[in-house]
Every structure is written in structure tokens, then in C-alpha cells.
BARO-672956 format. One record per residue (C-alpha): residue number from 1; x, y, z. Coordinates in steps of 0.1 Angstrom, whole numbers, plus 5000, padded with zeros to 4 digits. Layout:
<nodes>
<node n="NUM" u="X" v="Y" w="Z"/>
...
</nodes>
This chain:
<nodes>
<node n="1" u="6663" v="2092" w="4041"/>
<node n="2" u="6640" v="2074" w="4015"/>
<node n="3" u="6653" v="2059" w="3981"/>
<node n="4" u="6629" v="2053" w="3952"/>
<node n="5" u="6639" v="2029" w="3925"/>
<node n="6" u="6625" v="2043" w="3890"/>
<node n="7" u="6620" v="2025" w="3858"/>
<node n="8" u="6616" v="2049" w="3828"/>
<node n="9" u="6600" v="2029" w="3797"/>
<node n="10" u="6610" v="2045" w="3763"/>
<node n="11" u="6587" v="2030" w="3741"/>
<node n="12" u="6570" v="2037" w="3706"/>
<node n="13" u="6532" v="2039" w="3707"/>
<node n="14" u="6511" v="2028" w="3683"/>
<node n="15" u="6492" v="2059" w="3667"/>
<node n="16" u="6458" v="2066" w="3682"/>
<node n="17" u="6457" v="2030" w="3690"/>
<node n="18" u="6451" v="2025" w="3724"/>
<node n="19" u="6440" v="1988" w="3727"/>
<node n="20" u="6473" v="1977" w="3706"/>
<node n="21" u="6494" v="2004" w="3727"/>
<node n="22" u="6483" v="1994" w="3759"/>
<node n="23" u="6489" v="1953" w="3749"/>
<node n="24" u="6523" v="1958" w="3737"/>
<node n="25" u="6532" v="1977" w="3771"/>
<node n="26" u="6516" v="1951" w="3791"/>
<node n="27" u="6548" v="1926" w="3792"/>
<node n="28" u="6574" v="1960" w="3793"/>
<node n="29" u="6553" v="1971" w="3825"/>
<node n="30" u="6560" v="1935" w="3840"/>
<node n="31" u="6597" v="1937" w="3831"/>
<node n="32" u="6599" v="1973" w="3843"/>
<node n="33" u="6582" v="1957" w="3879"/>
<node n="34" u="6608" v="1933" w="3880"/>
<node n="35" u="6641" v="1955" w="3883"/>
<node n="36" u="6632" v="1963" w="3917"/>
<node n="37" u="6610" v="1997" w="3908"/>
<node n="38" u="6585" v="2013" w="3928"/>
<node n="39" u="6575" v="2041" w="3901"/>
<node n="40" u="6577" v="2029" w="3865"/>
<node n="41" u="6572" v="2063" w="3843"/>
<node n="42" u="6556" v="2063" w="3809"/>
<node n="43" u="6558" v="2091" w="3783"/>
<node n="44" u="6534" v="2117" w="3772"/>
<node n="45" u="6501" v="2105" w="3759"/>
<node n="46" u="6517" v="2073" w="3757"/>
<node n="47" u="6488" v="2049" w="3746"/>
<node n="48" u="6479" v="2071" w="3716"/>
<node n="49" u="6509" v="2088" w="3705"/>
<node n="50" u="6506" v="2134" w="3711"/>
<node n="51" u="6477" v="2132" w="3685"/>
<node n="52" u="6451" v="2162" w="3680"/>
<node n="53" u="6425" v="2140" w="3669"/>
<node n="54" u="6408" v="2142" w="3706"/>
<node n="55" u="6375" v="2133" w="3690"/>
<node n="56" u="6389" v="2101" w="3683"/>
<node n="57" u="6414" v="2095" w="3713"/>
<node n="58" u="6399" v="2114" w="3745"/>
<node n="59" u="6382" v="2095" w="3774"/>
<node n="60" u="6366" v="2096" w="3807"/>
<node n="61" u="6380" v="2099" w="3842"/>
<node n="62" u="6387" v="2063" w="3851"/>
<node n="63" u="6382" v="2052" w="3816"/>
<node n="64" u="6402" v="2025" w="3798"/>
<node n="65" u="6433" v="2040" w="3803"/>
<node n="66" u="6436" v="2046" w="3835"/>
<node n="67" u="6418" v="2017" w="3846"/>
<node n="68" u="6449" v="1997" w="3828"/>
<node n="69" u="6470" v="2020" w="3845"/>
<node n="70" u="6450" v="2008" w="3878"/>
<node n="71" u="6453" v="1974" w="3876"/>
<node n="72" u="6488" v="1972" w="3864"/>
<node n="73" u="6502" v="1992" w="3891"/>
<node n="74" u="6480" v="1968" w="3917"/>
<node n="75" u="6488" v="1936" w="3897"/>
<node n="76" u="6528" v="1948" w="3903"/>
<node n="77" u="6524" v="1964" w="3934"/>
<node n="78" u="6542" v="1998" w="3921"/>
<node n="79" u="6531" v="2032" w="3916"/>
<node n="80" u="6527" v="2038" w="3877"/>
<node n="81" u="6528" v="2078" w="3860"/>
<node n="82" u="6516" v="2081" w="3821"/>
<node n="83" u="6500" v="2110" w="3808"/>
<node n="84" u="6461" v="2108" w="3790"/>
<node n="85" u="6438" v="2125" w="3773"/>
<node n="86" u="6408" v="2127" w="3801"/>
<node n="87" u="6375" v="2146" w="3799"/>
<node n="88" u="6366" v="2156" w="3834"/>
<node n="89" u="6329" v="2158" w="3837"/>
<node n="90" u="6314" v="2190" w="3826"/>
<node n="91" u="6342" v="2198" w="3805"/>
<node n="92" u="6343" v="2203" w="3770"/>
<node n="93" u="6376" v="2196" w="3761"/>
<node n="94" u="6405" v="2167" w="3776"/>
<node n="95" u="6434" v="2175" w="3795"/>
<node n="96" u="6468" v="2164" w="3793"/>
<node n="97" u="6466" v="2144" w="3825"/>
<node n="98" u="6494" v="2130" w="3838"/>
<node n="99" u="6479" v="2098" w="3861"/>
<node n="100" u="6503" v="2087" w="3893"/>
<node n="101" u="6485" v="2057" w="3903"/>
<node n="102" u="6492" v="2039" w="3937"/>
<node n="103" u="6498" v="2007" w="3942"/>
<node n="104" u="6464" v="2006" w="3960"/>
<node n="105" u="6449" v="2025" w="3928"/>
<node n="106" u="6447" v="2057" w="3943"/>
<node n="107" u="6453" v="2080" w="3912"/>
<node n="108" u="6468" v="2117" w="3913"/>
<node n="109" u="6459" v="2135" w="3885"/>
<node n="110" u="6482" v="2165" w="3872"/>
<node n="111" u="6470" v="2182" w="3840"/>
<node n="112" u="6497" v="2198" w="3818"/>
<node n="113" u="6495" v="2240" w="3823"/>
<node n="114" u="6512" v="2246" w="3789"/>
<node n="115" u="6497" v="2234" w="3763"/>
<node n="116" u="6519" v="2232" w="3732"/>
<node n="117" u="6510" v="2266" w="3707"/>
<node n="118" u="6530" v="2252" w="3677"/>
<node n="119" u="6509" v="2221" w="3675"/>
<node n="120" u="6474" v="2237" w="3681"/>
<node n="121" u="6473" v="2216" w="3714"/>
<node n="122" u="6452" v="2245" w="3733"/>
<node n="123" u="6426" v="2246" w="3706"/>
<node n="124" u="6422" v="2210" w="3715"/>
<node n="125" u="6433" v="2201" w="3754"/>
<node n="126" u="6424" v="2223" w="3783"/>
<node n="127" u="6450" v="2235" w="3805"/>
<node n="128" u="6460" v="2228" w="3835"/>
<node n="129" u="6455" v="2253" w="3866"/>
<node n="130" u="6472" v="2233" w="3897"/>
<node n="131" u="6505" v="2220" w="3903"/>
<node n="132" u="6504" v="2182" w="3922"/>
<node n="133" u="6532" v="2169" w="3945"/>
<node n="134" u="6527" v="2132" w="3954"/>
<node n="135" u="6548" v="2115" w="3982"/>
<node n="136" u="6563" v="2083" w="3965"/>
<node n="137" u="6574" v="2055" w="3991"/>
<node n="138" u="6593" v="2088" w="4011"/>
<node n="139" u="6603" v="2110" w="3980"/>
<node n="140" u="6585" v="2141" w="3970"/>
<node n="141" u="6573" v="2135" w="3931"/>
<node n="142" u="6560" v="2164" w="3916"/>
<node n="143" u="6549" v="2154" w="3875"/>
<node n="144" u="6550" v="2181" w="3844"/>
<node n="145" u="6541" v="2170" w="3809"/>
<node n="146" u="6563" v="2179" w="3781"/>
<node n="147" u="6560" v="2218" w="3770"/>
<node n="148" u="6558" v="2226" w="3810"/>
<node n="149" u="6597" v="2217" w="3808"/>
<node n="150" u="6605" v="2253" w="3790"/>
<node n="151" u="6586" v="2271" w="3817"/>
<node n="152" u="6615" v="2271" w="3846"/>
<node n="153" u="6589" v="2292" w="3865"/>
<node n="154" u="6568" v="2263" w="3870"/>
<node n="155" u="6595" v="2244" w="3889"/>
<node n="156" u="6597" v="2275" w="3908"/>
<node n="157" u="6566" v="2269" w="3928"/>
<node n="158" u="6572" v="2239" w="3941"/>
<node n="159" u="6609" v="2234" w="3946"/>
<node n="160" u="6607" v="2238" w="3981"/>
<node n="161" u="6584" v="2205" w="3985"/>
<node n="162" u="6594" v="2185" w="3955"/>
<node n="163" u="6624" v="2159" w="3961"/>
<node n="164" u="6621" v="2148" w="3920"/>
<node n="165" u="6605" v="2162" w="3887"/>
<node n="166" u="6589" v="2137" w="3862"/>
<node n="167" u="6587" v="2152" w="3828"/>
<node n="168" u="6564" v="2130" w="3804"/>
<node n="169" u="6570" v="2137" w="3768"/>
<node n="170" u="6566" v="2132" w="3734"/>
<node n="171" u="6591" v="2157" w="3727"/>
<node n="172" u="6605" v="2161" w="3687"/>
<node n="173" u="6635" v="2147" w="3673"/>
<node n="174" u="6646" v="2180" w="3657"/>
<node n="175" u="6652" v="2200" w="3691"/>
<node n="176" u="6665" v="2169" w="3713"/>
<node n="177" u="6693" v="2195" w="3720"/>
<node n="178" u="6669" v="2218" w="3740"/>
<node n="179" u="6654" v="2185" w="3756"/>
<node n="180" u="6686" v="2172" w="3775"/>
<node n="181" u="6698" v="2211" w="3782"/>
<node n="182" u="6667" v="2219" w="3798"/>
<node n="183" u="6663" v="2187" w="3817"/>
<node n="184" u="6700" v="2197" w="3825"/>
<node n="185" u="6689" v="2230" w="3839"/>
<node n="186" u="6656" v="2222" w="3854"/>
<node n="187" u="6680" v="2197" w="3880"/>
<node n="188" u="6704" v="2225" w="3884"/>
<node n="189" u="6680" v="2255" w="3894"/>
<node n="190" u="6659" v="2228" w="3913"/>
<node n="191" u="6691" v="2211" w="3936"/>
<node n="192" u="6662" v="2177" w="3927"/>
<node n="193" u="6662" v="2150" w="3902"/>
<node n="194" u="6645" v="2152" w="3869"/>
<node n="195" u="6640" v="2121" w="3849"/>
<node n="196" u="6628" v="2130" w="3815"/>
<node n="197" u="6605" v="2097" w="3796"/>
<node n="198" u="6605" v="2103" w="3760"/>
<node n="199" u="6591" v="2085" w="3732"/>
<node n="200" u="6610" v="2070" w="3703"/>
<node n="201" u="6598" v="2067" w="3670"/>
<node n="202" u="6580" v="2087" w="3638"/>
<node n="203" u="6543" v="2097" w="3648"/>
<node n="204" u="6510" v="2096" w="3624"/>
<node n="205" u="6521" v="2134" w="3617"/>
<node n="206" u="6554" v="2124" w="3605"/>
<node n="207" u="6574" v="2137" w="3634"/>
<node n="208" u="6601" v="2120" w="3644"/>
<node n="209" u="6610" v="2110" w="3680"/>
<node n="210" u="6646" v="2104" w="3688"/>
<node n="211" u="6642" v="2087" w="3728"/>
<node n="212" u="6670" v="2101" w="3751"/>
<node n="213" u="6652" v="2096" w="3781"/>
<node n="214" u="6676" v="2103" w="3809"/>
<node n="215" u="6678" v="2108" w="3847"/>
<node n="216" u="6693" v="2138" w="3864"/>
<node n="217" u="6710" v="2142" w="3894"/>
<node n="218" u="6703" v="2174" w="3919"/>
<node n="219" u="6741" v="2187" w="3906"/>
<node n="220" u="6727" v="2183" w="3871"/>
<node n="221" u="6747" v="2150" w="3863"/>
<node n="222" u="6734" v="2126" w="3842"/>
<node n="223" u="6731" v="2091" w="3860"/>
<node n="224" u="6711" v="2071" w="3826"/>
<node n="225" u="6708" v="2083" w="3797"/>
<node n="226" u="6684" v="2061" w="3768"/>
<node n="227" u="6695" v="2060" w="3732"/>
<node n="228" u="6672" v="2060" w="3705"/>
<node n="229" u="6654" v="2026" w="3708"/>
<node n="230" u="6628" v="2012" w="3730"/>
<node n="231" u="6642" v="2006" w="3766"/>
<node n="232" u="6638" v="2011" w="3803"/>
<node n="233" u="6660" v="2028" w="3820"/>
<node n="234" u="6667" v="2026" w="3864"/>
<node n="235" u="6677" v="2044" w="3888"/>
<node n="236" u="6680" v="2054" w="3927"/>
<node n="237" u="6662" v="2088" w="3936"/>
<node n="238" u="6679" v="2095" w="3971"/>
<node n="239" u="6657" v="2120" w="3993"/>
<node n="240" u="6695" v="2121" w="4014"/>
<node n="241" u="6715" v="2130" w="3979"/>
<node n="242" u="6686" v="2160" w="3977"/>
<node n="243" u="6690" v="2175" w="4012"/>
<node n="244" u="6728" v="2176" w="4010"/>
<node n="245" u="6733" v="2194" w="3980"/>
<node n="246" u="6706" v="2217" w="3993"/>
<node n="247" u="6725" v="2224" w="4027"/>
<node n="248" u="6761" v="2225" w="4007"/>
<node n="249" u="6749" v="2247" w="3978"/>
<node n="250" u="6724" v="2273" w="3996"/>
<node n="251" u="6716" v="2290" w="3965"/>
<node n="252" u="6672" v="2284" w="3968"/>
<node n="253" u="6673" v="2309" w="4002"/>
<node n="254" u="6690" v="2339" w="3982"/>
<node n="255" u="6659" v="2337" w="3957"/>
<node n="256" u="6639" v="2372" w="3962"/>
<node n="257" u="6604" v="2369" w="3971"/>
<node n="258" u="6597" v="2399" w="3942"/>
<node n="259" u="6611" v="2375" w="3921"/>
<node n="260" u="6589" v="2344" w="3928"/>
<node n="261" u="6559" v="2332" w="3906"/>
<node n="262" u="6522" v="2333" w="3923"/>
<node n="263" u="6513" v="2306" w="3910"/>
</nodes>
């Protein structure tokens, strides 16, 4: 059996400003440390804000970002997820890459396979071909960004080797209801955790961003749920809690293998 203590930081970035983002989250990150967390989780594009303007906001592998993603998860000695707009080399176009950085700066980069239609993000972002599990202190972590959250196939593919789901996001005010009823059913069809980090606050678009960051349970209860203001949220992942309700509830052996994704 492994527990993971998470803190989940709800916080409002400042738009396409990633110096003054990345100052303001310095102290949260140290408060987040200090509730006993191993993983602190950050939202979606959370030094910028889910901005188009890649030109502007895009970077390098191991570029500013990242790096501050590097030495704050060194200088607290906890692993540290956030997602970033990275340019691998050769590439003409960012992903969406969600970083999980060790504590010894190891980073494990996910990039999101759905980018969002509505919003033009494919015209700007690359997708994402691979799916990345990470073991976490003893739990299986597998990260998702956002849009990936409608796409219960997804989940599909790695169920069987994932203990929890992170879902960064900078998901809309105006459909929270999907957000907490998919997070809901992503748990439920998975028998893992899910812990959903939104941001709060309008964007340089205008849209609003209404928080309710939560943590799921493998029976799809909630155990936190965030409001609408900045906060951090923490809870116990229990690799033990997983198992059992897998071994009570043997629903993921009757899936039929002509009903499983490739990929």
C-alpha cells in the first residue's frame, strides 16, 4: 500500500505573463509543500493563462518554465505537475505539455492528445500521440490536460496501470456542470482517483473561470471540492482504497477486447 498526499493549487494566472505568474505562485508552491504534499498539481497552461497567442507565450524544452518548475520541486522536495506551452526541437508548433517533475528534476512530459476545436487550439498546439504513466512515491499518476477529460476512451488505455488521473485545466465557467460530471464519471468507469486543478478567474478572452477543483474517489465520491476563489486543496490518494474497490466491483474484466481503444 502507498499513500500520496496531493495539494491541488486553484489559482488565477496572470494573462500571457509568465514572469508575474510564476512570482505570484512562488509563495503558494511553498505553502502547498508545507501541508505534507508530495505532488502539488497546477492547472492548465498555468503561467500564461489557455492563450492562442503561442507566438508570444511558447518556449523551449527546459525553458523558463520548466526550469521554475525544476527548482521549485528540488527546493521543496516534491514532485510538481503544470501544463506548458513547449516547442520540442524540430517542431513547428508547441504542445500542451503537462511537466511532472521529480523531486530530483527528472521531468515527465505528457502532451495533451485533444486539442480544443472550439478555441482553434489545433491550429496553434500540436497534439499529443503518447499516453505517460509516472509512479509517484508508490501510486500510478497518469496526467491528461483539460479537453482529454471528454474523451473517456483515453482513460480506457491505461486504466489497468494507472492508480490516479490528473486533469489540468483551464476549463470555462459556462459548462462547470459537464466539468464535475465528467470528473464524476472518469473515477467511476476508472475504479481510480481523479483530481481535477482548475483555474479561477476571467481570461484576456473574456472567459470566465469558475475554480471547482475537486478530488475523486475510485467510487466516484467527492473527498474536496474548491469553490470559486484561489485555494489549495489536500488529499490522501490510497493505492489500498484503489485495489479494493477493484477486487469488490469487478466490472474492468467484463470489458470486451472488440471494445477496447488501440491506442
Amino acid at each position: 500500500m502507498s499513500v500520496l498526499r496531493i495539494a491541488a493549487v486553484q489559482h488565477e494566472p496572470r494573462w500571457q505573463d509568465r514572469d508575474g505568474t510564476l512570482a505570484d505562485l512562488t509563495p503558494t508552491v511553498a505553502v502547498a509543500a508545507s501541508t505534507g504534499a508530495q505532488l502539488v498539481v497546477l492547472p492548465e497552461l498555468f503561467a500564461t493563462g489557455f492563450s492562442m497567442a503561442t507566438d508570444r507565450i511558447a518556449e523551449p524544452e527546459d525553458g523558463p518554465t520548466s526550469t521554475w518548475l525544476r527548482d521549485q520541486a528540488s527546493q521543496h522536495q516534491v514532485w510538481l505537475a503544470g501544463s506548458v506551452p513547449e516547442v520540442r526541437p524540430g517542431d513547428d508548433r508547441p504542445g500542451n505539455v503537462c511537466c511532472l517533475v521529480a523531486p530530483d528534476g527528472a521531468i515527465h512530459r505528457y502532451a495533451k492528445r485533444h486539442p480544443f476545436g472550439m478555441a482553434s487550439e489545433p491550429d496553434h498546439y500540436r497534439s499529443g500521440d503518447e499516453h505517460v504513466t509516472v509512479d509517484v512515491d508508490g501510486v500510478r499518476v497518469t496526467p491528461t490536460v483539460c479537453y482529454d477529460l471528454r474523451f473517456p476512451e483515453q482513460y480506457r488505455v491505461t486504466v489497468d496501470d494507472t492508480d490516479a488521473y490528473l486533469v489540468v485545466a483551464s476549463w470555462p465557467a459556462a459548462r462547470r456542470h459537464h466539468w464535475s460530471s465528467l470528473l464524476v464519471a472518469r473515477a467511476i468507469e476508472s475504479q481510480a482517483y481523479v483530481v481535477g486543478v482548475n483555474r479561477v478567474g476571467p481570461d484576456g478572452n473574456g472567459t470566465d473561470h469558475a475554480g471547482g477543483s475537486v478530488v475523486v474517489d475510485p467510487l466516484g465520491q467527492e473527498l474536496v471540492r474548491a469553490g470559486g476563489a484561489p485555494t489549495i486543496l489536500t488529499a490522501d490518494l490510497d493505492t489500498d482504497v484503489v485495489a479494493t474497490t477493484r477486487r469488490d466491483l469487478p466490472f474492468l474484466p467484463d470489458r470486451r477486447a472488440d471494445e477496447l481503444p488501440s491506442a
